[in-house]
C-alpha positions as CSV (number, residue, x, y, z in Angstrom):
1,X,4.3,7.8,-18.5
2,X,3.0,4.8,-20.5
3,X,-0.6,2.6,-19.7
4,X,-1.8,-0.5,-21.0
5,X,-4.1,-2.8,-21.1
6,X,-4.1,-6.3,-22.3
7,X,-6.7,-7.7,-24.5
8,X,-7.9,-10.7,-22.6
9,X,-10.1,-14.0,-23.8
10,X,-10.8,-17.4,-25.0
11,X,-9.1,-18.6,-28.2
12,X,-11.7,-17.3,-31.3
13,X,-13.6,-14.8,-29.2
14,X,-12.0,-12.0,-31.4
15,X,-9.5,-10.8,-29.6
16,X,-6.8,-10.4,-32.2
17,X,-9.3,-9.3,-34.7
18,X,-10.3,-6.5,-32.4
19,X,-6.6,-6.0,-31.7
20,X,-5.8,-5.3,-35.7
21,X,-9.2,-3.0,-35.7
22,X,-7.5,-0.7,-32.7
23,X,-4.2,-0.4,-34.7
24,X,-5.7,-0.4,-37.6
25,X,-2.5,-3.3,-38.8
26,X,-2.6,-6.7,-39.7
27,X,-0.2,-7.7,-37.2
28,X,-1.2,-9.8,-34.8
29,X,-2.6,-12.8,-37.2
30,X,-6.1,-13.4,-36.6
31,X,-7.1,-17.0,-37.2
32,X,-9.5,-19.8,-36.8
33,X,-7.8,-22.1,-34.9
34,X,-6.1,-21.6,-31.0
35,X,-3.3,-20.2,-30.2
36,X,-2.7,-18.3,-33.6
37,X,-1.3,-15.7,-31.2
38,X,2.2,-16.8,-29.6
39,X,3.7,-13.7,-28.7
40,X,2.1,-10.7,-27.5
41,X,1.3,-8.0,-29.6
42,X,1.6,-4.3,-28.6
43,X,0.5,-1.1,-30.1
44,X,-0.1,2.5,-29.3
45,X,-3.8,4.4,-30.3
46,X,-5.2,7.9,-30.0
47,X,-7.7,8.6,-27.4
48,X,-10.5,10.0,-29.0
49,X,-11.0,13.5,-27.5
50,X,-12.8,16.5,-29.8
51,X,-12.2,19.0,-27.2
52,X,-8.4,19.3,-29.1
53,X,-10.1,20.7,-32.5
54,X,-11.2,23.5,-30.4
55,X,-8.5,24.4,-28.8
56,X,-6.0,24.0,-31.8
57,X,-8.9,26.4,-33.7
58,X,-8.2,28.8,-30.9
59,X,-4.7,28.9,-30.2
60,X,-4.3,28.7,-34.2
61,X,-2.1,25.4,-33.8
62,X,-0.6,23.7,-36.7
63,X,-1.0,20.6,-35.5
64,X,-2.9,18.2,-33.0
65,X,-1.2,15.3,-31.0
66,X,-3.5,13.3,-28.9
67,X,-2.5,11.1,-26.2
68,X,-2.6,7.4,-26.6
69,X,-3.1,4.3,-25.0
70,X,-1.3,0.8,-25.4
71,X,-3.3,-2.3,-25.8
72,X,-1.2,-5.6,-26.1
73,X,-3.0,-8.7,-27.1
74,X,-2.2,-11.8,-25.2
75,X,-2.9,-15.2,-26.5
76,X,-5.9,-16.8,-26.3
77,X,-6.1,-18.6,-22.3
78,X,-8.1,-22.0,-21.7
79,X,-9.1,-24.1,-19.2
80,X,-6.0,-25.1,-17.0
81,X,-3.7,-22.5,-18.1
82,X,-2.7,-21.4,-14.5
83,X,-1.2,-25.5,-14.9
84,X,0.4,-24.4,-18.1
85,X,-2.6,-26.0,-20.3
86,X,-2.4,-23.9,-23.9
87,X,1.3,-22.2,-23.1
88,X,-0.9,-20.7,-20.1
89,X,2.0,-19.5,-18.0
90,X,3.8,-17.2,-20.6
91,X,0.4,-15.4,-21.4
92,X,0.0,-15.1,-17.6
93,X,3.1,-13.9,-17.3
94,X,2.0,-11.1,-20.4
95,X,-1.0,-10.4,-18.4
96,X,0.7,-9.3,-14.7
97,X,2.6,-6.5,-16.9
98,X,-0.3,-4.8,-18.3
99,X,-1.8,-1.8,-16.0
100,X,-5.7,-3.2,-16.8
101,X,-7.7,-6.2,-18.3
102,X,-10.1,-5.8,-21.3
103,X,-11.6,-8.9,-21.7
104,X,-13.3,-9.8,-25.0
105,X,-16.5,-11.8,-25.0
106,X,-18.0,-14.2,-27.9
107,X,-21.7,-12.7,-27.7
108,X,-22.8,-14.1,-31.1
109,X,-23.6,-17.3,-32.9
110,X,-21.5,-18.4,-36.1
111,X,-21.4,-22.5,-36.8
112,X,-18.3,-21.3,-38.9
113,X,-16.1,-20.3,-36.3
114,X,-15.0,-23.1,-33.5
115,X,-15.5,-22.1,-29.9
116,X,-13.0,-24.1,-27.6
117,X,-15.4,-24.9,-25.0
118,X,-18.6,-25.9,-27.9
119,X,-20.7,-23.3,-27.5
120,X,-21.7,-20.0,-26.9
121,X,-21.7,-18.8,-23.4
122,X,-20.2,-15.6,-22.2
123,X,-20.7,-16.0,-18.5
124,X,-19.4,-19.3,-18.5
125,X,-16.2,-17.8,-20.9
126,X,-15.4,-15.2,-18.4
127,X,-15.7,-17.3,-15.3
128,X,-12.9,-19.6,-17.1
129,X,-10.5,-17.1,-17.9
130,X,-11.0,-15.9,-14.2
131,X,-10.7,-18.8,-12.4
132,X,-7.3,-19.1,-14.2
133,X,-6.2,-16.0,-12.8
134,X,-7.4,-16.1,-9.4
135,X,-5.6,-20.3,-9.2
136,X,-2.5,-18.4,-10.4
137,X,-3.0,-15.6,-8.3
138,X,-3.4,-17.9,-5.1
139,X,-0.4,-19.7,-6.3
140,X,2.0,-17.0,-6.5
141,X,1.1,-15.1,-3.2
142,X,0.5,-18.1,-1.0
143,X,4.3,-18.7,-1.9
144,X,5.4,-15.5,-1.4
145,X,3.6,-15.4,1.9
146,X,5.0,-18.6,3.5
147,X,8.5,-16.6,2.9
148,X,7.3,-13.4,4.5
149,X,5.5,-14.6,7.5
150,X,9.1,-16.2,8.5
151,X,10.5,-13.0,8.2
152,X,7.5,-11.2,9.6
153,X,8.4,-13.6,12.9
154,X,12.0,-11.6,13.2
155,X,10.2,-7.9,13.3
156,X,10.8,-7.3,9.4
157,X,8.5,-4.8,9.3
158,X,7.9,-4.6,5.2
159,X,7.3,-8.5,5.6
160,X,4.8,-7.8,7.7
161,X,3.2,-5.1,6.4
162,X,3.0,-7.4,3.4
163,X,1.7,-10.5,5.1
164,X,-1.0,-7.9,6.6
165,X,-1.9,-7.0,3.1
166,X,-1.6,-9.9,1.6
167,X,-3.7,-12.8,4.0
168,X,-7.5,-10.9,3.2
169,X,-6.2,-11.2,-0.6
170,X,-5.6,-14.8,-0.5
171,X,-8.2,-15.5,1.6
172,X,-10.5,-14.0,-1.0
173,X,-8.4,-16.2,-3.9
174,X,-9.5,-19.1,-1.7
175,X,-13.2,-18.3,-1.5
176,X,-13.2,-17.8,-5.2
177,X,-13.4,-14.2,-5.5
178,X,-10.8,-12.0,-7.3
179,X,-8.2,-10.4,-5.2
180,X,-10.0,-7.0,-5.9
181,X,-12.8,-7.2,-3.5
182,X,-10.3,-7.7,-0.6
183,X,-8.2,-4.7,-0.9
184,X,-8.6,-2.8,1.9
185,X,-9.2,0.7,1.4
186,X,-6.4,3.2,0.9
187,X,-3.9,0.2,0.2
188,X,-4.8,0.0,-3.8
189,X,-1.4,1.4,-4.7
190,X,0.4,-1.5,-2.1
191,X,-2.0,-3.7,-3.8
192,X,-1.2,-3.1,-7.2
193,X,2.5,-3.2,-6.7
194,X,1.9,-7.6,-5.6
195,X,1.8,-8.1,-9.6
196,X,-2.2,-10.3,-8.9
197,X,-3.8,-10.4,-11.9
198,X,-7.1,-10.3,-10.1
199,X,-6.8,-6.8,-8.7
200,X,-6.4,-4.8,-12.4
201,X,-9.6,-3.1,-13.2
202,X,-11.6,-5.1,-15.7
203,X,-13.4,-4.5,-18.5
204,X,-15.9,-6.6,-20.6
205,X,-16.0,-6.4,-24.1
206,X,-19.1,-8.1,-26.1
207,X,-18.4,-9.0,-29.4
208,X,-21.7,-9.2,-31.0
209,X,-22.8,-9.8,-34.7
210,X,-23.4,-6.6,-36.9
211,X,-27.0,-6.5,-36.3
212,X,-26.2,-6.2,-32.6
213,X,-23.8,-3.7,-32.8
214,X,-26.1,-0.7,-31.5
215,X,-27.8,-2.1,-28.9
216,X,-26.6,-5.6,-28.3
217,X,-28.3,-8.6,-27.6
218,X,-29.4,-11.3,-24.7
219,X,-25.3,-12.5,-24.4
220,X,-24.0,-9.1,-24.1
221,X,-27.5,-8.3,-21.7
222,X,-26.2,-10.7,-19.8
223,X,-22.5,-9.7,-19.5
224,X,-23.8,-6.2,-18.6
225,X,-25.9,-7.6,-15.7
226,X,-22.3,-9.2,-14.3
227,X,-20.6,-6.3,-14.9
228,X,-23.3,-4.5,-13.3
229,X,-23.0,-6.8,-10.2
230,X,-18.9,-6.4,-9.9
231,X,-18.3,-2.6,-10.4
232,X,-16.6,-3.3,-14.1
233,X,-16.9,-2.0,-17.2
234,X,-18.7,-3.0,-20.3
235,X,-18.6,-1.9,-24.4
236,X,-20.3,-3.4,-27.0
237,X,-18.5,-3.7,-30.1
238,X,-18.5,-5.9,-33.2
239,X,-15.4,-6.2,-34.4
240,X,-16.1,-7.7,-37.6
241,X,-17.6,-4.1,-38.2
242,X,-14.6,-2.5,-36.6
243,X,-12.0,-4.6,-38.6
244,X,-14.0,-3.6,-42.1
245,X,-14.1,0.2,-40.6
246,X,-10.5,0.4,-39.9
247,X,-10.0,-0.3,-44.0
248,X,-11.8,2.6,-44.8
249,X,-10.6,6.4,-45.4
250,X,-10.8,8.2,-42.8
251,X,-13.6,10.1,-44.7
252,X,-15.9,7.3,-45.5
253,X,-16.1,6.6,-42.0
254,X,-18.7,8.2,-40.5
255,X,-21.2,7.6,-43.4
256,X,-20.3,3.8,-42.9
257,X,-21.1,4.0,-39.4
258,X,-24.0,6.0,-39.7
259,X,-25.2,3.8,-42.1
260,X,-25.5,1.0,-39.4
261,X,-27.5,3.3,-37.4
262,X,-23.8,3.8,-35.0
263,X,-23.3,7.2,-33.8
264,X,-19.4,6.4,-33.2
265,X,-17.4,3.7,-33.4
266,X,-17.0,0.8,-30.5
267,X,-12.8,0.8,-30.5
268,X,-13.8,4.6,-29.8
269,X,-15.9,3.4,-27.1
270,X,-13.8,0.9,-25.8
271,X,-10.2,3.6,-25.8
272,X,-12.3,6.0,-23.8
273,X,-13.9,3.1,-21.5
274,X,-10.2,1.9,-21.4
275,X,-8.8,5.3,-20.0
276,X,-11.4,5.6,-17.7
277,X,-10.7,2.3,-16.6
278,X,-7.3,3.3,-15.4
279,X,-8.3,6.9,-13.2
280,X,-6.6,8.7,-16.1
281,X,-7.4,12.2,-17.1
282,X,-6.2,14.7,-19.7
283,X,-4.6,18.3,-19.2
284,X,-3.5,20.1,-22.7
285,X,-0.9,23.0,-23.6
286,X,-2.0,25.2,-26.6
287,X,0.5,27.3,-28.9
288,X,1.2,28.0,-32.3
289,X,3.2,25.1,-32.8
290,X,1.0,22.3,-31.4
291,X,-2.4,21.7,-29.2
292,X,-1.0,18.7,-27.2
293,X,-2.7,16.0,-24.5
294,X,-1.0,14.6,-21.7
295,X,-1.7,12.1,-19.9
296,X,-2.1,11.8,-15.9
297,X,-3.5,9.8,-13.3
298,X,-6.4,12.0,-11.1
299,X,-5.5,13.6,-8.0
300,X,-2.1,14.3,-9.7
301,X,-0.1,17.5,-8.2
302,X,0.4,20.1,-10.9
303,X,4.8,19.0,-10.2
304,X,3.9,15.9,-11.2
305,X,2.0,16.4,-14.5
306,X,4.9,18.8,-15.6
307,X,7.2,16.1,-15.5
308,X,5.1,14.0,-17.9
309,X,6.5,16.6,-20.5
310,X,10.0,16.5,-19.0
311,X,11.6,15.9,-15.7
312,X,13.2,19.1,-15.9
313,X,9.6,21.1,-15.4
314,X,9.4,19.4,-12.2
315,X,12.5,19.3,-10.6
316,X,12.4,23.2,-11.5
317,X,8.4,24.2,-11.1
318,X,8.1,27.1,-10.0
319,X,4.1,27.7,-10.9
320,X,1.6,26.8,-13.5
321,X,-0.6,28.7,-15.5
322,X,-4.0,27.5,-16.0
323,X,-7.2,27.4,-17.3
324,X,-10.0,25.5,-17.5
325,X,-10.9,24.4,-20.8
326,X,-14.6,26.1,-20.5
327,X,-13.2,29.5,-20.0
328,X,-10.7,28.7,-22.5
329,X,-13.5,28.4,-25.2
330,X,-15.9,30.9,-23.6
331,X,-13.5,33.4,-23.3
332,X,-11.7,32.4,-27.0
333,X,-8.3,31.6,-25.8
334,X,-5.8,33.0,-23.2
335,X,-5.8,36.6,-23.5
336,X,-9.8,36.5,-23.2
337,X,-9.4,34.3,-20.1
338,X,-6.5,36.6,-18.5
339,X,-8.8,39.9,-19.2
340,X,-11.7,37.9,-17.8
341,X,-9.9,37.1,-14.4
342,X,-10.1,33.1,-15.6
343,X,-6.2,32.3,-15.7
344,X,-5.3,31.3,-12.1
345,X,-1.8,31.3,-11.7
346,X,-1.2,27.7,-8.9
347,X,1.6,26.5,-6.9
348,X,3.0,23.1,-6.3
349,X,-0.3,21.7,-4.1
350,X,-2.0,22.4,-7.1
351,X,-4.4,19.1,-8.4
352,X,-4.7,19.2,-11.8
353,X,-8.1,19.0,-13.1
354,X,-9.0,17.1,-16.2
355,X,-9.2,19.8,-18.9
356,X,-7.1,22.4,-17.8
357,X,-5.4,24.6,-20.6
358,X,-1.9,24.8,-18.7
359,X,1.5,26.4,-18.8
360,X,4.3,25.8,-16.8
361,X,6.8,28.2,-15.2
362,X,10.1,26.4,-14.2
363,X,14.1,27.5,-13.5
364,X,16.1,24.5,-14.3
């Protein structure tokens, strides 16, 4: 089960320099000038979770393997792209594949770095890039729905279930709001499934200068007032810091960061904002071998997270053994929760909670 989100922006925001920070690589080439980025670039990073050093002390694993999270960086967008401006419809394209938007923000001054449109303004930045999206949103599904309200005429019922879904959403494109406020509710999974860019979960990401990197600064105030206003999300990084952390041993780290007065560091921030921007949660199995996370959406059915380890545990489930991870610690692993009445033993209606120490019984 793989999620991703796609790093999002005007060209010299910082995009592909936060990019190279996340996967701590040089390989998406970050450059003064637009378009340095032609194809997108994809790669996988650990979410950040310290509740795995505890239980791998516990169950005396040998290892630790976190679950991860794929960010691709798309190519800087301009005016006009939804036209094609800037190779604008291939990095559309790369943007209706990704699962959520994380859309980087130029929140500082520097006369040494171009901005496209000649000056610093985040607000005016974001509303660009989303115009764009929302003009090639309307595009696409106006189109679609001239073809489906012919069929919807001859009792096709999908085409009409799909002309009944999709009319509020382009009447919303047309008004100039994203397709996400017009989703009616209980029909986000039918919604996501039309491929509008406008109806992934957003989240802002200020890129400040280094002095700004703890508590921001009037630009990123700003963005956090919109973000505020629209239900997204918001991080405040500097990714100048973040590309000069990701050189560093692993070791020299925290005394870097702590030395700039940061208690962790913004891709940290902006992984865990970015999981949480999807609904996902994390279960874990503990043994000798390994202390592993998985990765599942919430409101998942315990079936359903077995088969994120293998197919075979759900077409075979049979029941789930599971803990929560607080009686896990409190009660120093499984035999302490077992003795303590803590390990519940749960059938197929079973919701996995985010946490849970669990092991699966299955007959394949």
């Amino acid at each position: 089960m793989g999620f991703n989100c796609g790093i999002v922006g005007l060209p010299n925001v910082g995009k592909s320099t936060l990019f190279n920070a996340l996967t701590a690589t040089a390989s998406a080439q970050a450059a003064n000038y637009p378009f340095c980025t032609i194809e997108p670039n994809t790669g996988r990073v650990a979410v950040p979770d310290p509740r795995m050093d505890k239980l791998a002390e516990i169950g005396k694993s040998v290892k630790i393997v976190p679950t991860s999270l794929e960010f691709v960086d798309i190519a800087g967008l301009v005016r006009g792209a939804s036209r094609g401006e800037g190779l604008g419809n291939q990095f559309l394209a790369n943007i209706r594949e990704t699962d959520a938007i994380i859309h980087v923000l130029r929140c500082f001054e520097d006369d040494d770095i171009t901005h496209v449109e000649g000056g610093v303004d985040p607000i005016r930045d974001a509303e660009i890039v989303e115009t764009e999206l929302m003009l090639a949103d309307l595009e696409s599904l106006e189109k679609r729905l001239v073809q489906a309200g012919k069929r919807a005429k001859g009792n096709d019922r999908e085409a009409q279930a799909f002309v009944a879904l999709g009319e509020p959403l382009a009447a919303a494109l047309r008004d100039g709001k994203p397709a996400r406020t017009a989703v009616p509710a209980g029909q986000e999974a039918a919604a996501a499934k039309l491929g509008l860019m406008t109806t992934k979960p957003v989240l802002y990401v200020c890129n400040v200068e280094e002095a700004s990197a703890a508590d921001g600064n009037a630009f990123s105030a700003k963005v956090a007032d919109k973000a505020k206003a629209e239900g997204a999300g918001v991080v405040i990084v500097s990714a100048a810091i973040e590309a000069e952390l990701s050189q560093l041993p692993a070791e020299d780290q925290r005394e870097f960061l702590e030395g700039l007065g940061l208690h962790e560091s913004g891709l940290d921030r902006v992984i865990a904002a970015g999981y949480r921007l999807l609904g996902l949660q994390t279960y874990f199995t503990v043994g000798p071998k390994e202390t592993r996370a998985w990765t599942i959406t919430a409101g998942t059915k315990a079936p359903q997270a077995a088969a994120v380890i293998h197919n075979d545990f759900e077409r075979g489930f049979i029941a789930c053994e599971t803990i929560a991870y607080d009686d896990y610690v409190a009660f120093k692993g499984e035999a302490g929760a077992r003795e303590a009445g803590k390990l519940r033993i749960e059938g197929r209606e079973y919701v996995v909670r985010d946490g849970d120490v669990l092991l699966f019984r299955f007959n394949v």
